[in-house]
C-alpha positions in Angstrom: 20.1 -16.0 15.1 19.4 -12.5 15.2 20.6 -11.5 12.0 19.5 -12.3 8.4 23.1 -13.2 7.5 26.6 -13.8 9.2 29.3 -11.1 8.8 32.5 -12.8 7.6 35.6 -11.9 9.6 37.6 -8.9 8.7 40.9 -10.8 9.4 40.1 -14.0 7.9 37.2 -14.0 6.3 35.9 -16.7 8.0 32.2 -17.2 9.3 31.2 -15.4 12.1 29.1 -16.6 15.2 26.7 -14.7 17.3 28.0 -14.7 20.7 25.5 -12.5 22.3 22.4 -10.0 22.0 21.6 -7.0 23.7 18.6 -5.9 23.2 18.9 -3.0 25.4 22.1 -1.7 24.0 20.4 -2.7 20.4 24.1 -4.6 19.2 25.1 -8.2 18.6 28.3 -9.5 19.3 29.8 -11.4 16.8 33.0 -13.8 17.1 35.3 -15.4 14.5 36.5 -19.2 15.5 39.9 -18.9 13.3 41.4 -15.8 14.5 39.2 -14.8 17.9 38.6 -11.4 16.6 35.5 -10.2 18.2 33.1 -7.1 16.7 29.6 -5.5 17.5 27.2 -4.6 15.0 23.7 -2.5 15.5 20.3 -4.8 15.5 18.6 -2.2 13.9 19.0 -0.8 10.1 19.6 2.8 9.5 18.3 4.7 6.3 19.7 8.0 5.9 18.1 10.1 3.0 19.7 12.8 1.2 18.4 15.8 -1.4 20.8 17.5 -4.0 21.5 21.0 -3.2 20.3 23.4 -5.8 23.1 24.6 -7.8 26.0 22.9 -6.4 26.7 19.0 -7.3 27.1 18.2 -3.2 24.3 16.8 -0.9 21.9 18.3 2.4 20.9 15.5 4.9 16.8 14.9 4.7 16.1 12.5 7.0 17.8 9.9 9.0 15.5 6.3 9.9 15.9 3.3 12.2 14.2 -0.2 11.1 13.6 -3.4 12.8 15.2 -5.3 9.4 16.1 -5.0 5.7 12.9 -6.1 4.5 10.9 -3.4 6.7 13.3 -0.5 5.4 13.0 -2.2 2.0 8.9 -2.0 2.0 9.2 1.4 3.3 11.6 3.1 0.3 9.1 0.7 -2.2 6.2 2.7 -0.8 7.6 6.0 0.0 10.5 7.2 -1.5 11.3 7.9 -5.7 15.0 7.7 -4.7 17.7 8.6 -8.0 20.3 6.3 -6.0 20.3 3.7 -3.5 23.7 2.4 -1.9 23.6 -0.5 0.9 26.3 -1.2 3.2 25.0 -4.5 4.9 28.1 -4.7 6.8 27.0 -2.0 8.7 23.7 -2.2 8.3 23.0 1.1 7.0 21.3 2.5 3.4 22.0 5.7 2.0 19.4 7.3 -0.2 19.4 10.1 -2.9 16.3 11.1 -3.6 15.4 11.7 -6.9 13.0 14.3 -8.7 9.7 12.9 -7.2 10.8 13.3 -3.4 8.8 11.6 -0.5 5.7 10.2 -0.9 3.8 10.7 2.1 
């Protein structure tokens, strides 16, 4: 399997099972044996990082990232980022970042 957990069905909430992999496309397809629902999901992991903007309480895009897997994005924040929050969607694969006071360390 090509993923480090199943996605439950958004219908049912039943198991999922990979159906296919394209590697070239860089999305599984995933399929629910209850209710047939079918869905695709990206191979890859995306962190996106964000910086507060200076007097105003809303956020600037920093940097947007593309990992193999969790654990490589994972090792990468450990080593590079002082983040103030960290939210993961592992639904769709994604991270968002805030970084915090100490920025990127290169």
């Amino acid at each position: 399997m090509g993923s480090e957990q199943a996605p439950r069905c958004p219908l049912c909430g039943e198991g999922m099972r990979l159906v296919a992999t394209d590697a070239l496309d860089g999305r599984e397809r995933w399929h629910c044996p209850r209710c047939q629902h079918e869905e695709s999901r990206a191979l890859r992991w995306t962190l996106t990082l964000w910086r507060r903007s200076s007097g105003s309480g809303s956020h600037d895009k920093y940097r947007e990232m593309g990992f193999r897997s969790r654990a490589a994005l994972r090792a990468w924040m450990q080593r590079h980022v002082q983040a103030a929050q960290v939210t993961w969607f592992e639904r769709e694969r994604r991270v968002s970042a805030v970084i915090g006071a100490g920025g990127i360390v290169p």
